[in-house]
N, CA and C atoms as an extended XYZ file, in Angstrom:
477
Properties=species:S:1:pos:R:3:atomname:S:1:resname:S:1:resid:I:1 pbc="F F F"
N        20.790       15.518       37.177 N   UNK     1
C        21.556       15.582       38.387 CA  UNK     1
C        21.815       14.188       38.972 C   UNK     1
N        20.551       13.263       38.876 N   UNK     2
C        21.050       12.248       39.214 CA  UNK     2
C        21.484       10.886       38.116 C   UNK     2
N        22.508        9.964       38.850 N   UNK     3
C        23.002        9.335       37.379 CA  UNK     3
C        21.945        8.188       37.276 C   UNK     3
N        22.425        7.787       35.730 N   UNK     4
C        21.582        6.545       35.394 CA  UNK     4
C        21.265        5.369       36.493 C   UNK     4
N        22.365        4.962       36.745 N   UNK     5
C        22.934        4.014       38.273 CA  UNK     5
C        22.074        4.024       39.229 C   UNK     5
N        21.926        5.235       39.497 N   UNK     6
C        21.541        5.839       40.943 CA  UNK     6
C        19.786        5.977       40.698 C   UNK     6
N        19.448        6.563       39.569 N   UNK     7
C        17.741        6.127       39.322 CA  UNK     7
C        17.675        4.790       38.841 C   UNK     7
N        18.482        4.080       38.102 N   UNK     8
C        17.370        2.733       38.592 CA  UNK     8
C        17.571        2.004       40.075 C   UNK     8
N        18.498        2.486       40.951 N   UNK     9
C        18.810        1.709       42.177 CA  UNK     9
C        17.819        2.356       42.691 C   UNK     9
N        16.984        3.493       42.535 N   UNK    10
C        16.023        4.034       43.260 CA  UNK    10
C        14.505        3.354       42.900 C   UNK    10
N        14.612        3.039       41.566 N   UNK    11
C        13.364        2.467       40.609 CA  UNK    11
C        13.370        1.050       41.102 C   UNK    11
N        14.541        0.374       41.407 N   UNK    12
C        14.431       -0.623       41.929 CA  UNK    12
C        13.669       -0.579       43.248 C   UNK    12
N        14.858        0.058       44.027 N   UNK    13
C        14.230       -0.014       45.886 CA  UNK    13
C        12.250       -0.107       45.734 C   UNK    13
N        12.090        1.229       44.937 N   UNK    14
C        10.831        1.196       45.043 CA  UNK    14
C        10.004       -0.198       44.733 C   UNK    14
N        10.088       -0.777       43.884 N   UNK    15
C         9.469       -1.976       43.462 CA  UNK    15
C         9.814       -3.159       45.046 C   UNK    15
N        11.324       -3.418       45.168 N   UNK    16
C        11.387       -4.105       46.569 CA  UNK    16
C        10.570       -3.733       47.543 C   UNK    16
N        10.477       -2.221       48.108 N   UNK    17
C         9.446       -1.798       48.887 CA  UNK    17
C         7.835       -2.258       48.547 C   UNK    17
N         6.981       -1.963       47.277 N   UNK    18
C         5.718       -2.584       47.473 CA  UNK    18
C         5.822       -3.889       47.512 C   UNK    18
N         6.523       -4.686       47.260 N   UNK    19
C         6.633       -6.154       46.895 CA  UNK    19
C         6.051       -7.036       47.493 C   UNK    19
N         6.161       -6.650       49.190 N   UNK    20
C         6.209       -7.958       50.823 CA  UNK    20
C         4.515       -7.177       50.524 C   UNK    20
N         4.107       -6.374       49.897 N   UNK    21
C         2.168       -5.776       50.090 CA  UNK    21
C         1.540       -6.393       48.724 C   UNK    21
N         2.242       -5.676       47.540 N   UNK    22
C         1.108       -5.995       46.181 CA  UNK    22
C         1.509       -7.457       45.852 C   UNK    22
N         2.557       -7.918       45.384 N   UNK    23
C         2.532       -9.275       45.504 CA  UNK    23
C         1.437      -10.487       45.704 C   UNK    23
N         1.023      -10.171       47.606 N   UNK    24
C         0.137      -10.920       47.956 CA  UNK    24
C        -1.364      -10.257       47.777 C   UNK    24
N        -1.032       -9.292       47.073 N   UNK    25
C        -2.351       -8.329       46.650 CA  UNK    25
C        -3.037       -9.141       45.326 C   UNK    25
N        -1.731       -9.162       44.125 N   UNK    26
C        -2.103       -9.450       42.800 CA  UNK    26
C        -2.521      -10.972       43.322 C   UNK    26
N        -2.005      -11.984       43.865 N   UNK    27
C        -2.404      -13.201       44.034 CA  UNK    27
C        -3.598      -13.422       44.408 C   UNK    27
N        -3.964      -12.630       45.680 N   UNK    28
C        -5.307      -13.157       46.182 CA  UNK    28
C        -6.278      -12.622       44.814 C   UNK    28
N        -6.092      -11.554       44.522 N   UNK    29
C        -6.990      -11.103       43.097 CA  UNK    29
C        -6.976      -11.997       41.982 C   UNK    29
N        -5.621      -12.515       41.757 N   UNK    30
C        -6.107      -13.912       41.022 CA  UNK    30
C        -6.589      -14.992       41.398 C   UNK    30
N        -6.781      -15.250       42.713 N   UNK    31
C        -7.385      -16.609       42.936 CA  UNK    31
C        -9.233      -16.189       42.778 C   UNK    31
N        -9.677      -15.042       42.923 N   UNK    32
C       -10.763      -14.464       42.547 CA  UNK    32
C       -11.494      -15.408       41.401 C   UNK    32
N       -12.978      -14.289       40.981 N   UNK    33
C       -13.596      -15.702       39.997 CA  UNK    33
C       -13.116      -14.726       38.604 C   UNK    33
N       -12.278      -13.875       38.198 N   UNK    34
C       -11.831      -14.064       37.005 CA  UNK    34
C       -10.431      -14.552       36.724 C   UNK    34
N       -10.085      -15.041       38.007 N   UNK    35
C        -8.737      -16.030       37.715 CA  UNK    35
C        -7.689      -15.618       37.305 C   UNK    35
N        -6.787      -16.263       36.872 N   UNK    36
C        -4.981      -15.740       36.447 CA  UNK    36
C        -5.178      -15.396       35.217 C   UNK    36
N        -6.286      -16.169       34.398 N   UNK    37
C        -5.457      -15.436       33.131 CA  UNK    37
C        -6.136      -14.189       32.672 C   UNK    37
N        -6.932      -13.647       32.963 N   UNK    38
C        -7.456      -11.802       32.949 CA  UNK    38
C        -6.511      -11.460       33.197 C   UNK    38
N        -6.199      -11.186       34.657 N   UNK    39
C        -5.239      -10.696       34.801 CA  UNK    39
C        -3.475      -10.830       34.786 C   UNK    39
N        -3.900      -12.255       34.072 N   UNK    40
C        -2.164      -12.107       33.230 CA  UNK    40
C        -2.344      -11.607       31.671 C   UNK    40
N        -2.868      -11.428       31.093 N   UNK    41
C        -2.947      -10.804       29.840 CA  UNK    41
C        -3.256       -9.164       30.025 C   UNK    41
N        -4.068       -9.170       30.858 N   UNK    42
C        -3.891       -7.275       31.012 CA  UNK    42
C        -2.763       -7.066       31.670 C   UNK    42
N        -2.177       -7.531       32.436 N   UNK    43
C        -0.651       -7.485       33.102 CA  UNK    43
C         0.096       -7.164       31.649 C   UNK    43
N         0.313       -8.309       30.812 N   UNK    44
C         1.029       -8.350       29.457 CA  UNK    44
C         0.869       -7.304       28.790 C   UNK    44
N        -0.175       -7.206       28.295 N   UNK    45
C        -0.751       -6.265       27.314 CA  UNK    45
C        -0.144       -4.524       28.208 C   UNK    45
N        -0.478       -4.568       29.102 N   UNK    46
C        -0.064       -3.007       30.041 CA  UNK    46
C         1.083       -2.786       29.850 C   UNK    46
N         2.135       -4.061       30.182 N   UNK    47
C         3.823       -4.318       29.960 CA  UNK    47
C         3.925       -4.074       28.786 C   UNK    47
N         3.127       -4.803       27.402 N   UNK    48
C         3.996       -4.238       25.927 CA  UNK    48
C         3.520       -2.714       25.629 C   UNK    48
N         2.618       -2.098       26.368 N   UNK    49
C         2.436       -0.778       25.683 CA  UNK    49
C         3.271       -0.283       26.588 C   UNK    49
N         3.433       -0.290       27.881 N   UNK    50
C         4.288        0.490       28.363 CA  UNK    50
C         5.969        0.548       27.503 C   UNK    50
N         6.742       -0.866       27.670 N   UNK    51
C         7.770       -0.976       26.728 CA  UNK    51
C         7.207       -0.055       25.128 C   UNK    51
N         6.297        0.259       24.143 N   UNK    52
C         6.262        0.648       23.614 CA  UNK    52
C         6.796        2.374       23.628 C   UNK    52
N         6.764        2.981       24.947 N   UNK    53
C         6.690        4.432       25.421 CA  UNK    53
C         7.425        4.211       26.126 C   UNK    53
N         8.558        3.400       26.382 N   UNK    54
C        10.038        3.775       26.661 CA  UNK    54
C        11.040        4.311       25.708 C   UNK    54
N        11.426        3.766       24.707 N   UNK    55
C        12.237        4.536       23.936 CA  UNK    55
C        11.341        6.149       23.304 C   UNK    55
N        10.358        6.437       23.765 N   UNK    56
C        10.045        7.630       23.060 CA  UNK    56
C        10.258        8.432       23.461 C   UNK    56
N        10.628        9.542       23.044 N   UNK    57
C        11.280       11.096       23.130 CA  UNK    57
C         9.728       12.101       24.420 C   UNK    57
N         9.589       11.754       25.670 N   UNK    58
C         8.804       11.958       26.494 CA  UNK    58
C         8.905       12.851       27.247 C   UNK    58
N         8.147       13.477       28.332 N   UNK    59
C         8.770       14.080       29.625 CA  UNK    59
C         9.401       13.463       30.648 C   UNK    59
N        10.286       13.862       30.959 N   UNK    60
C        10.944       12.921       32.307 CA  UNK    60
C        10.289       12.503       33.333 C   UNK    60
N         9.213       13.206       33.603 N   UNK    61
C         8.207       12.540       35.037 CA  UNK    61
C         7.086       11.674       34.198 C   UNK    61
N         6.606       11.918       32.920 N   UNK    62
C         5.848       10.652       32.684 CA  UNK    62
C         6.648        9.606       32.236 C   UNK    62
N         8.234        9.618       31.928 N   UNK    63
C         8.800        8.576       31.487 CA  UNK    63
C         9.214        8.101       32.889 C   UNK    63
N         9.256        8.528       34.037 N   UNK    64
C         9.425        7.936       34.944 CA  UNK    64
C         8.470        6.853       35.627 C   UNK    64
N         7.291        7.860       35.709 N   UNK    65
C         6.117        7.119       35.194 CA  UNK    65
C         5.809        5.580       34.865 C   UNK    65
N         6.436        5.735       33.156 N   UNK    66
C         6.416        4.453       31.909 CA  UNK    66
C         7.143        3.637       33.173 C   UNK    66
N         8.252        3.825       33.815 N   UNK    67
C         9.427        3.219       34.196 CA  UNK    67
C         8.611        2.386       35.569 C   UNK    67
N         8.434        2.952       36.360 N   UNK    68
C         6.807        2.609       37.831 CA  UNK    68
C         6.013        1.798       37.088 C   UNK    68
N         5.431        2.170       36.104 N   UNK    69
C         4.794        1.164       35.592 CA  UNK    69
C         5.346       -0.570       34.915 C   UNK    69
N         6.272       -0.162       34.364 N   UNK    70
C         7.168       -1.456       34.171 CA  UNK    70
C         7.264       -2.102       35.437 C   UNK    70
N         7.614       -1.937       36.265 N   UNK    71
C         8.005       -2.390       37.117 CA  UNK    71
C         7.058       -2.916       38.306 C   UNK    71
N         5.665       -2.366       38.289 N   UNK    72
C         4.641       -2.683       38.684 CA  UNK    72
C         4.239       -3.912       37.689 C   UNK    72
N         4.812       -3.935       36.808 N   UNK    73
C         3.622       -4.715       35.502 CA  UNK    73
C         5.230       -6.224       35.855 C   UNK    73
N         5.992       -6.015       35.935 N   UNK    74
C         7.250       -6.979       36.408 CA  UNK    74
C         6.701       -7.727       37.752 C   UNK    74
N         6.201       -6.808       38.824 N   UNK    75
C         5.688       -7.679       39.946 CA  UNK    75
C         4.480       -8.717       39.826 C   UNK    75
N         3.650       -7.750       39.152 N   UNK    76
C         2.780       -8.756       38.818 CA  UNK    76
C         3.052      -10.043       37.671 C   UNK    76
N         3.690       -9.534       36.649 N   UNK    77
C         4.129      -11.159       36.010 CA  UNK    77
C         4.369      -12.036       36.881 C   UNK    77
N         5.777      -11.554       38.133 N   UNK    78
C         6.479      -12.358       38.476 CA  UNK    78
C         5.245      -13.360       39.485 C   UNK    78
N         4.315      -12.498       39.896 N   UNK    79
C         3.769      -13.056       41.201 CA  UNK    79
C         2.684      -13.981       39.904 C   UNK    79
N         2.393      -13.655       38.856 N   UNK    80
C         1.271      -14.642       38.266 CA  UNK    80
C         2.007      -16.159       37.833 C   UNK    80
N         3.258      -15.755       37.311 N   UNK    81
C         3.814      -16.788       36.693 CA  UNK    81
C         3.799      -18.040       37.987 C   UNK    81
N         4.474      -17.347       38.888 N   UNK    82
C         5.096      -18.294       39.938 CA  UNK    82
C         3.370      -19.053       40.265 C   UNK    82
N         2.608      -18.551       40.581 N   UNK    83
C         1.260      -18.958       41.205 CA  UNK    83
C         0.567      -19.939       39.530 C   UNK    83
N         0.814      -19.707       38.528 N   UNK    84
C         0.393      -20.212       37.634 CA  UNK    84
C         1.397      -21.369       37.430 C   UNK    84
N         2.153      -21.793       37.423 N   UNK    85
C         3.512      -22.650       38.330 CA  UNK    85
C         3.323      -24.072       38.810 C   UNK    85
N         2.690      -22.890       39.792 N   UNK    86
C         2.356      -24.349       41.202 CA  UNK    86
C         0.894      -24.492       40.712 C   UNK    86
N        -0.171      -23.608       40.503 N   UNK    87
C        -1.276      -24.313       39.663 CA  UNK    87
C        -1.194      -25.650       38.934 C   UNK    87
N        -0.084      -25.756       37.850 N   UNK    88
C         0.219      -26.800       36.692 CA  UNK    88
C         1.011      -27.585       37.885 C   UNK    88
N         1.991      -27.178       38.375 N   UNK    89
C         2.144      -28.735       39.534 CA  UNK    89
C         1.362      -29.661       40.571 C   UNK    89
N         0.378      -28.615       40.606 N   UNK    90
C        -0.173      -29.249       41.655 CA  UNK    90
C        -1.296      -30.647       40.808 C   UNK    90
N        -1.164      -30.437       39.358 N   UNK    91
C        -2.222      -30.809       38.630 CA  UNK    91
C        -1.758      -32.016       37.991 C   UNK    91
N        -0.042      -31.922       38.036 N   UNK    92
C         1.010      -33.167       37.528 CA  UNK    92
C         2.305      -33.311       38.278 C   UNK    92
N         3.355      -33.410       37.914 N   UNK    93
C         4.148      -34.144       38.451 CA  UNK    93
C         4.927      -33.033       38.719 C   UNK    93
N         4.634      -32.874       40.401 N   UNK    94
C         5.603      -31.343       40.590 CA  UNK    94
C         6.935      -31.231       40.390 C   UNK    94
N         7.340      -32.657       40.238 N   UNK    95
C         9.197      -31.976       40.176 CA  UNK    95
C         9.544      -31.915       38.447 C   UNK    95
N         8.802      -32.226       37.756 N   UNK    96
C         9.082      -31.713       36.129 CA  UNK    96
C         8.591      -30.268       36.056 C   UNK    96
N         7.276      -30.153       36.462 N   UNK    97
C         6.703      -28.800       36.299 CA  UNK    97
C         8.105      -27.582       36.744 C   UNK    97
N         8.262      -28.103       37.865 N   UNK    98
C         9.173      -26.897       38.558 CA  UNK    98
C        10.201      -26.795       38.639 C   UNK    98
N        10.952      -27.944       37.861 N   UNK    99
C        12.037      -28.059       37.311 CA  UNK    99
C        12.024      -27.175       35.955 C   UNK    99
N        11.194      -27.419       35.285 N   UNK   100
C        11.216      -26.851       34.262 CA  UNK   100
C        11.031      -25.263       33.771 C   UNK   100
N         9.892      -24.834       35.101 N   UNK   101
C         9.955      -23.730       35.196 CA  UNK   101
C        11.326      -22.744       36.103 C   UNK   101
N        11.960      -23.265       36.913 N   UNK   102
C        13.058      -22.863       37.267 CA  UNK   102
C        14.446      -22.940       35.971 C   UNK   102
N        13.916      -23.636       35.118 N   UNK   103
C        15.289      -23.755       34.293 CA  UNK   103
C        14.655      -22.366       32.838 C   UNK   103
N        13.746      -22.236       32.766 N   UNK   104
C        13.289      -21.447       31.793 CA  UNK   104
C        13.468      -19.709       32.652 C   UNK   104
N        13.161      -19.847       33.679 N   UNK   105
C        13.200      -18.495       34.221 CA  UNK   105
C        14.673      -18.027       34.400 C   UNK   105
N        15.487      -19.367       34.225 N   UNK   106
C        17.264      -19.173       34.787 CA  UNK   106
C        17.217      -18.320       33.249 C   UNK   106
N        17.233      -19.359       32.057 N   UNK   107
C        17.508      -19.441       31.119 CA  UNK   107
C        17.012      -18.253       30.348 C   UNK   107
N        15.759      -17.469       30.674 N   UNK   108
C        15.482      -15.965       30.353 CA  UNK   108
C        16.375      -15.450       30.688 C   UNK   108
N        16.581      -15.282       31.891 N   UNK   109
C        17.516      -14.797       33.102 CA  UNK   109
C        18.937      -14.258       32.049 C   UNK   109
N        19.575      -15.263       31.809 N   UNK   110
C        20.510      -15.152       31.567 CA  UNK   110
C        20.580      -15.092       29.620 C   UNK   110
N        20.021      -15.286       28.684 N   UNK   111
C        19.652      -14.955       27.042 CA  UNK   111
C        19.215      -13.321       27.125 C   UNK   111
N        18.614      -12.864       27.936 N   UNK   112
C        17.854      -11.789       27.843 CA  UNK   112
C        18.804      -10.782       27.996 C   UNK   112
N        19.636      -10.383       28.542 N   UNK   113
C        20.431       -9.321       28.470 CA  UNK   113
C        21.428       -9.538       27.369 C   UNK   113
N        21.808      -10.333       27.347 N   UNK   114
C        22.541      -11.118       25.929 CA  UNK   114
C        21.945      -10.684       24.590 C   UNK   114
N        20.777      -11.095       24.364 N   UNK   115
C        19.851      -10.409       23.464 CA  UNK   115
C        19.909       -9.408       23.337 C   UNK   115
N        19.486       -8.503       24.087 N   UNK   116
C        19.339       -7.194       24.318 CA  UNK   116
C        20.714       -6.635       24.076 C   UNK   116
N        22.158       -6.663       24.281 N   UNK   117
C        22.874       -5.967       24.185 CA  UNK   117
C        23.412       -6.283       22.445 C   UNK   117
N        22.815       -7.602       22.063 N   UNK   118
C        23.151       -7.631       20.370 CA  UNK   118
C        22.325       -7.076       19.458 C   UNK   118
N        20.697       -6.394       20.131 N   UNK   119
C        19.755       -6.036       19.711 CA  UNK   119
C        20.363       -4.446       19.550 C   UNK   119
N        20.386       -4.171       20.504 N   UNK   120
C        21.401       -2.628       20.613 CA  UNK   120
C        22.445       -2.238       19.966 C   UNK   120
N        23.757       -3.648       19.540 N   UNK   121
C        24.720       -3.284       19.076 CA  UNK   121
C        24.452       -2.926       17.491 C   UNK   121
N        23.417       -4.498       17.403 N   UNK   122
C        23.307       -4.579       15.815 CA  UNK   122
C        21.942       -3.941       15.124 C   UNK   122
N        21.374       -3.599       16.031 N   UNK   123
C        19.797       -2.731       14.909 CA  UNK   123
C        19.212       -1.478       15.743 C   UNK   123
N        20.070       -1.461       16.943 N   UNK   124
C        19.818        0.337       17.156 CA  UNK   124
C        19.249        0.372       18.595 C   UNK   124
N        19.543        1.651       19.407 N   UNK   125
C        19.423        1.758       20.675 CA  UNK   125
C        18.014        1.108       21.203 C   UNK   125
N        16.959        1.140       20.523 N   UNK   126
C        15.837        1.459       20.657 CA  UNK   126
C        15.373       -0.602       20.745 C   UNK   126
N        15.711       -0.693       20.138 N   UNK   127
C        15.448       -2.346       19.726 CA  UNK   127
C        14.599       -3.099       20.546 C   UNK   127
N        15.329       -3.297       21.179 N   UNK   128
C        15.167       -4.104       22.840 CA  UNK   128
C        13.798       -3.840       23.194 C   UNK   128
N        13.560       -2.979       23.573 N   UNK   129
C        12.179       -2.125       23.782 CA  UNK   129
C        11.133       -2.847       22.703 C   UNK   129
N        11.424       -2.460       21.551 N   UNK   130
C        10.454       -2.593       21.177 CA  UNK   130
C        10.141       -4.303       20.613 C   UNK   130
N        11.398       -4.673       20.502 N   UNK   131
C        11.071       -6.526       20.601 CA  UNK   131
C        10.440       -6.892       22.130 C   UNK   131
N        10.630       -6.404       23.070 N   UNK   132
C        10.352       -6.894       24.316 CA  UNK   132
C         8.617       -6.478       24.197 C   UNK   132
N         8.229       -5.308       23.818 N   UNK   133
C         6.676       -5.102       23.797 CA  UNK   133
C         5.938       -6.117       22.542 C   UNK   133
N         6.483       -5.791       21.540 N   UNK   134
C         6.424       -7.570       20.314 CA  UNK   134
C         6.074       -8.903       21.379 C   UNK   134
N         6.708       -9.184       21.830 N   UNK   135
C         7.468      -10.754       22.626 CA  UNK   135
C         6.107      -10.750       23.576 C   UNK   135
N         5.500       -9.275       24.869 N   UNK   136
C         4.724       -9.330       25.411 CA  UNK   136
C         3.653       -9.636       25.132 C   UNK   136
N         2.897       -8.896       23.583 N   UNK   137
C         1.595       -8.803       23.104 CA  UNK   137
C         1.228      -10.340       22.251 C   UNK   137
N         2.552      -10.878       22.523 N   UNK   138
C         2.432      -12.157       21.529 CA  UNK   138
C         2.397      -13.207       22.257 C   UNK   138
N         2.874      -12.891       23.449 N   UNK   139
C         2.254      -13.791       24.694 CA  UNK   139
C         1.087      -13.378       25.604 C   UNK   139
N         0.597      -12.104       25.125 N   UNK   140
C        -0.815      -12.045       25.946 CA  UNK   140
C        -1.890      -12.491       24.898 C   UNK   140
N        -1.653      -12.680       23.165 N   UNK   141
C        -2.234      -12.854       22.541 CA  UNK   141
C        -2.381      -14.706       22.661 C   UNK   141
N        -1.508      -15.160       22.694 N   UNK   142
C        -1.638      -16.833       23.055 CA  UNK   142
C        -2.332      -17.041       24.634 C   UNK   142
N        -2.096      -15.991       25.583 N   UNK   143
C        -2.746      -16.604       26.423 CA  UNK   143
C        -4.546      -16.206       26.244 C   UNK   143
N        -4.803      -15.656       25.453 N   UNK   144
C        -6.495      -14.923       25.510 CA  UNK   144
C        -6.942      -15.788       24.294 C   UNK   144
N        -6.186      -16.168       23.564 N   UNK   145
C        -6.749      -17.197       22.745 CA  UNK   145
C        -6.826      -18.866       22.897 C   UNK   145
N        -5.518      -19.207       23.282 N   UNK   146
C        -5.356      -20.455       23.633 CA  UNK   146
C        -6.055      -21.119       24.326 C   UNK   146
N        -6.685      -22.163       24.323 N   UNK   147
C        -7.698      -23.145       24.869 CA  UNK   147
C        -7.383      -24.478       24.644 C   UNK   147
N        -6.593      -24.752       26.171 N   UNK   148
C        -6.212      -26.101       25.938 CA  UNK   148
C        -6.970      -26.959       26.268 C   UNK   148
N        -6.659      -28.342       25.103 N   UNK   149
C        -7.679      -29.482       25.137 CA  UNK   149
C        -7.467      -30.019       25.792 C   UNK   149
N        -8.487      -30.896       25.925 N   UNK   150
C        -8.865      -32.123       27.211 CA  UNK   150
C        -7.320      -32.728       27.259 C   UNK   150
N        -6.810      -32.996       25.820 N   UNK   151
C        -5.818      -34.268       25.413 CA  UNK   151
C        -4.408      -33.327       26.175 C   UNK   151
N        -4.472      -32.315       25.904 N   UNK   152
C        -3.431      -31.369       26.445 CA  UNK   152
C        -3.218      -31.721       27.883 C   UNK   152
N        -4.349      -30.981       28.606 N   UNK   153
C        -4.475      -31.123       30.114 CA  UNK   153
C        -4.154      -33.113       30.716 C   UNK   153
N        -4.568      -34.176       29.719 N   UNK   154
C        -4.355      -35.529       30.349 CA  UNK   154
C        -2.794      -35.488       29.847 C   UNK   154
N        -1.870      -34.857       29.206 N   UNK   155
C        -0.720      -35.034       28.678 CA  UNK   155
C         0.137      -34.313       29.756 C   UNK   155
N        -0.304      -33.560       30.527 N   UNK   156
C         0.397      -32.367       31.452 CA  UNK   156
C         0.040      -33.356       32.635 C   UNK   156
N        -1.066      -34.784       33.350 N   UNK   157
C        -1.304      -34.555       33.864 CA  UNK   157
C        -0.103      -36.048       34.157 C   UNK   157
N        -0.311      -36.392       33.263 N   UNK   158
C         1.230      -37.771       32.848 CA  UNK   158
C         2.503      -37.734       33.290 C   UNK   158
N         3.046      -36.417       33.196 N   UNK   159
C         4.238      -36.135       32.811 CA  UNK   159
C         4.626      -36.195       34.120 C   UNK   159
C-alpha cells in the first residue's frame, strides 16, 4: 500500500528523529574505556550482516527490521568516523586530517551510488548488498587487526 518513496522517506525521518539523542549516546560510549574501535567494528560487523539479509526473500516486518537496523548501524558509523576524525587531528595537522577526511566522505558520497547502479545493471539486482556487506567485514576486519606502529603514529603526527 505504501510506495517505495514513501517508506524510505519514513525510514529516513525515523533515523533524523533518534539522531539529536543516539548520536551523542554512541559518542559518549566511545569515549568510555573500551574506546572507538569495539565499538566501530561491532558497528561494522552488525552493518555487513545486516546488508547480508537485505536482498533475502524475508518477512516484511523483519525486513523492515534489517532496514532500522541499517540505519541505526549508519548513525553510528557516521557518529564514530567523525569522532575518530578529530581524534587523528587533534594528534597532527588538523587541516590535512580534515581535509582529507571531508574529501573521502564527498568522494564515497558521490562513487557509491555510481557503483551501485553498475553493480545492478551489470551482475544483478542483488549485488550492491552484498559487495557493501564484503566492503564492511573487510573493514571491520582491518580495524580488529591492525596495529599501528610507533613509525606510523610519528608519520601521522608530521603530516
Amino acid at each position: 500500500m505504501i510506495g517505495a518513496a514513501s517508506l524510505a522517506g519514513i525510514l529516513q525521518a525515523i533515523r533524523w528523529g533518534w539522531e539529536p539523542w543516539l548520536a551523542p549516546w554512541i559518542g559518549k560510549k566511545s569515549d568510555g574505556k573500551n574506546g572507538r574501535r569495539t565499538i566501530l567494528v561491532i558497528s561494522l560487523v552488525f552493518g555487513g550482516g545486516l546488508f547480508m539479509l537485505t536482498p533475502l526473500n524475508i518477512p516484511l516486518v523483519l525486513w523492515l527490521l534489517v532496514l532500522i537496523g541499517l540505519q541505526f548501524t549508519a548513525t553510528a558509523l557516521t557518529t564514530l568516523s567523525d569522532a575518530i576524525a578529530s581524534d587523528a587531528a587533534s594528534r597532527s595537522s588538523k587541516v590535512i586530517v580534515m581535509t582529507a577526511y571531508s574529501l573521502s566522505i564527498d568522494f564515497g558520497a558521490a562513487v557509491g551510488p555510481f557503483a551501485g547502479y553498475l553493480l545492478n545493471g551489470y551482475v544483478g539486482t542483488y549485488a550492491a548488498y552484498w559487495v557493501a556487506a564484503v566492503v564492511l567485514l573487510l573493514i571491520s576486519a582491518g580495524w580488529l587487526f591492525y596495529q599501528p606502529s610507533k613509525l606510523v603514529l610519528q608519520d601521522i603526527r608530521k603530516a
